[in-house]
C-alpha positions in Angstrom: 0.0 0.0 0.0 0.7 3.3 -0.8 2.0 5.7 1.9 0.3 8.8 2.7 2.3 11.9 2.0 2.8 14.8 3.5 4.6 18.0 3.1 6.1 19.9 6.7 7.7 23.0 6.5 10.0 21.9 9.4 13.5 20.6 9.3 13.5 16.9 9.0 15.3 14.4 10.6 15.1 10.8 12.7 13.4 10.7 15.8 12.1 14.2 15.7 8.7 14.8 17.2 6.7 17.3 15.5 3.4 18.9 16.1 1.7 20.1 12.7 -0.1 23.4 12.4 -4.2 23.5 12.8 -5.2 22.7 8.9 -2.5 19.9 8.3 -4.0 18.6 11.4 -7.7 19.0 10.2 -6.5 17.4 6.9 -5.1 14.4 8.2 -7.5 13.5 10.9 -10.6 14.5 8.7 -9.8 13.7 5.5 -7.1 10.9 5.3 -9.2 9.3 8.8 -5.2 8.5 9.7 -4.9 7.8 13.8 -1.8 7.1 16.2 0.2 4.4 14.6 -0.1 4.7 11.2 2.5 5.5 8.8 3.4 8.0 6.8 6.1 9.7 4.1 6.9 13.6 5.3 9.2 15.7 3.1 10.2 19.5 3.4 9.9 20.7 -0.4 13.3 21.2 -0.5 14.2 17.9 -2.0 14.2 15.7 1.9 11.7 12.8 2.7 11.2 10.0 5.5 9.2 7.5 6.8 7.1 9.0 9.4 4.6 7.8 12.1 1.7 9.9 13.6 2.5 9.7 17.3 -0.9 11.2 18.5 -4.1 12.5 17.4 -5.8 13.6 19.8 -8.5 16.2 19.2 -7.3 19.4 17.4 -3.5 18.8 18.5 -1.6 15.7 15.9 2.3 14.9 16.2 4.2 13.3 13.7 7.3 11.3 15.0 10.3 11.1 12.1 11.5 7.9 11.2 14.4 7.3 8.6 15.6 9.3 6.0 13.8 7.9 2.3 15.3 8.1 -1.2 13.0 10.9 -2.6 11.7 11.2 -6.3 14.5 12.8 -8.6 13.6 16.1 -9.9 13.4 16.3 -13.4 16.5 16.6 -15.4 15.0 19.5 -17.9 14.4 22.4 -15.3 11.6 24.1 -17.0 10.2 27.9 -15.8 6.7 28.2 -16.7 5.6 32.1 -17.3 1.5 32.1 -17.5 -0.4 34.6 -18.0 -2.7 35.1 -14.9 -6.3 32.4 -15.7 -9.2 32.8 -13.6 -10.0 30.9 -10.7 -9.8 27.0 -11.4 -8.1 27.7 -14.8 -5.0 29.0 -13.2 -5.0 26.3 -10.3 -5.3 23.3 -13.0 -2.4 24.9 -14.7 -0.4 25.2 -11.5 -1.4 21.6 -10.5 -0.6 19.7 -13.8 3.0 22.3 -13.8 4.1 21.0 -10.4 3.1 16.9 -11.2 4.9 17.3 -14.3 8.1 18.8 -12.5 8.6 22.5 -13.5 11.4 23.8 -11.0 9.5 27.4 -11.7 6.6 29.3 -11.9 6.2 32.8 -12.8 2.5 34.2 -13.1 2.2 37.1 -15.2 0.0 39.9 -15.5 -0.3 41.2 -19.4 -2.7 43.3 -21.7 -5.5 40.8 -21.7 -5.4 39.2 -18.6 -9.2 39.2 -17.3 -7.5 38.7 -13.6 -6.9 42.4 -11.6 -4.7 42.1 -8.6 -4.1 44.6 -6.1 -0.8 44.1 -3.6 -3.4 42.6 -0.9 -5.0 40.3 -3.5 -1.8 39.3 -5.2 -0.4 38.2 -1.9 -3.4 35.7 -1.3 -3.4 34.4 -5.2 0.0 33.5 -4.4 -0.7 31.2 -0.9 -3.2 30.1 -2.6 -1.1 28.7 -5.4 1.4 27.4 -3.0 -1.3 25.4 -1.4 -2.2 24.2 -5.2 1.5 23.1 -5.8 1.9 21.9 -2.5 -1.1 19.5 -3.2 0.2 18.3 -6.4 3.8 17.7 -4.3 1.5 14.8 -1.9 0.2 13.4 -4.6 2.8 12.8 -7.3 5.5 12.3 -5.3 7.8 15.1 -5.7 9.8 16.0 -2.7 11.3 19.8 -4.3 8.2 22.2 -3.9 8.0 24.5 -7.2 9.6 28.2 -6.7 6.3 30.4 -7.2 6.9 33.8 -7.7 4.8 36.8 -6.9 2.7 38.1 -9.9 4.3 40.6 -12.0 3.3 42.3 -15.2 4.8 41.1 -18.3 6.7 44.1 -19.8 8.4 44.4 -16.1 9.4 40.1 -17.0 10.6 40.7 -20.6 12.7 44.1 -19.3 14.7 41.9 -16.9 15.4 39.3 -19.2 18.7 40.9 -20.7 20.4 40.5 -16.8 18.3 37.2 -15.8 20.3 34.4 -15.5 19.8 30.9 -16.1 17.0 29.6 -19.2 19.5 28.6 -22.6 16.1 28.6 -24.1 13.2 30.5 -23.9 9.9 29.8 -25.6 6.8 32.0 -26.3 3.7 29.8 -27.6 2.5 31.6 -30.5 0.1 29.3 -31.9 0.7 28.6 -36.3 3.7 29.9 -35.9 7.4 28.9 -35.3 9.0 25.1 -34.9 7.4 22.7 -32.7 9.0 21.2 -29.8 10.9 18.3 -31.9 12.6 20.6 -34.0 14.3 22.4 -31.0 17.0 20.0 -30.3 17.8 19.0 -27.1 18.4 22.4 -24.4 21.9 22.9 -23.0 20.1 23.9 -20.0 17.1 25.2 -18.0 14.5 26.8 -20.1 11.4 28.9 -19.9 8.2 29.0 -21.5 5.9 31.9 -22.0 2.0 31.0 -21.9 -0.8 33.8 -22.4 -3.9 33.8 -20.3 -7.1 33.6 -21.8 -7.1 35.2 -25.1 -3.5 35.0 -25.4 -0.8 37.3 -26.2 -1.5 40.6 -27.7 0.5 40.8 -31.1 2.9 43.8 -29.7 3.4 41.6 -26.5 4.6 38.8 -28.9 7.1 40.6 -30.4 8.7 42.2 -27.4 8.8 38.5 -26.2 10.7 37.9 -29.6 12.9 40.8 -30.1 14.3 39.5 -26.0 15.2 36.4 -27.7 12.1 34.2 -27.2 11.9 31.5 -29.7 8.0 30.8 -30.9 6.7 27.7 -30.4 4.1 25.8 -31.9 1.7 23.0 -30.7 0.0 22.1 -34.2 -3.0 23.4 -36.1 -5.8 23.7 -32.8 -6.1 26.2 -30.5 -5.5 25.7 -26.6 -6.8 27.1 -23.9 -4.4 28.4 -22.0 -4.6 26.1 -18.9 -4.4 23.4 -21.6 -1.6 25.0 -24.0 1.4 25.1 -21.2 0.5 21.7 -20.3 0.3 20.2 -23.5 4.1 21.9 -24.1 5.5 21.0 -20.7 4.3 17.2 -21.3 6.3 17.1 -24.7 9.1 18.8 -23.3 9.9 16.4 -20.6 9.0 13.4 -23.1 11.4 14.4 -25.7 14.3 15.8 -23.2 13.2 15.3 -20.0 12.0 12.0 -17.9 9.0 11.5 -19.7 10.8 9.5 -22.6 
């Protein structure tokens, strides 16, 4: 069977006692139905995991005591950034949850011309808990142990302006749909990469270009139109089949 997972923002290690915070607690009582003795995996999203036992579970108040130290799910070897464009509600989730299971290292959500999403400082602060929870999630389920970076939302011109002194991506991809080389015809990336998803309505023509005169390659996913939570996706899964650990 299976072992639970469970992520713990807490450093890790054998024999450790550990009382988890109020919703973790309510989530494992209430929803997994676990109780004192049961097993457990526990990892830190920063790459650490080990068998785990809840020790009690007693009203509101759980404990998890830390057994050994486990082998954790590798991280992908293609470190893919995904840049989408801000998606209502359950669009941007869904594209945040299939991301993390598919092992982005990196997500940047974006603000641009057509984005039906407004966000205010306050507002932009809870999107982004909120999509830590999402990736979080996706962490329990697939098995990852290395949490996603998320990165607070930022408008798009303000992304493509630092581009010129960001480090890191060899490759960086704008979906343009028609238009460019699909992702067989890249070749094989000499390093981390990013690509660059519209939101709903995609990318306005000018946005486009700026993307391409900063040295964004287009990128094409055939003759259909995606929806946006579907078109990053769609890319990400061909990606890491052709050059990642999907093959």
């Amino acid at each position: 069977m299976r072992l639970r997972r469970l992520y713990l923002a807490a450093p890790l290690a054998r024999g450790a006692r550990l009382a988890l915070e109020p919703s973790a607690a309510g989530h494992l009582v209430r929803v997994l139905r676990m109780q004192a003795g049961d097993p457990l995996a526990v990892f830190d999203g920063l790459g650490r995991e080990h068998h785990a036992t809840v020790a009690q579970a007693n009203g509101k108040r759980v404990e998890i005591e830390v057994g050994e130290a486990l082998e954790p799910v590798r991280e992908a070897p293609l470190a893919i950034t995904l840049a989408q464009g801000v998606a209502r509600g359950e669009r941007m989730d869904f594209a945040i949850q299939k991301a993390t299971e598919l092992g982005v290292a990196r997500i940047v959500p974006l603000l641009t011309q057509r984005s039906v999403v407004k966000l205010d400082a306050r507002q932009a602060a809870a999107r982004l808990e909120h999509w830590r929870g999402i990736a979080i999630g996706a962490c329990e389920q697939c098995g990852r142990a290395t949490l996603p970076a998320i990165e607070p939302p930022r408008p798009l011109d303000e992304h493509l302006a630092a581009v010129p002194r960001a480090p890191g991506a060899s490759l960086r991809l704008v979906l343009v749909p028609g238009a460019g080389a699909g992702p067989a015809a890249l070749g094989r990336p000499a390093g981390p990469l990013e690509l660059l998803v519209g939101p709903e309505g995609g990318l306005e023509d000018g946005e486009t270009e700026l993307a391409l005169r900063q040295g964004y390659r287009a990128l094409s996913l055939g003759p259909r139109i995606l929806r946006t939570e579907t078109a990053g996706i769609a890319a990400i899964a061909a990606l890491q089949a052709l050059y990642g650990d999907l093959g």
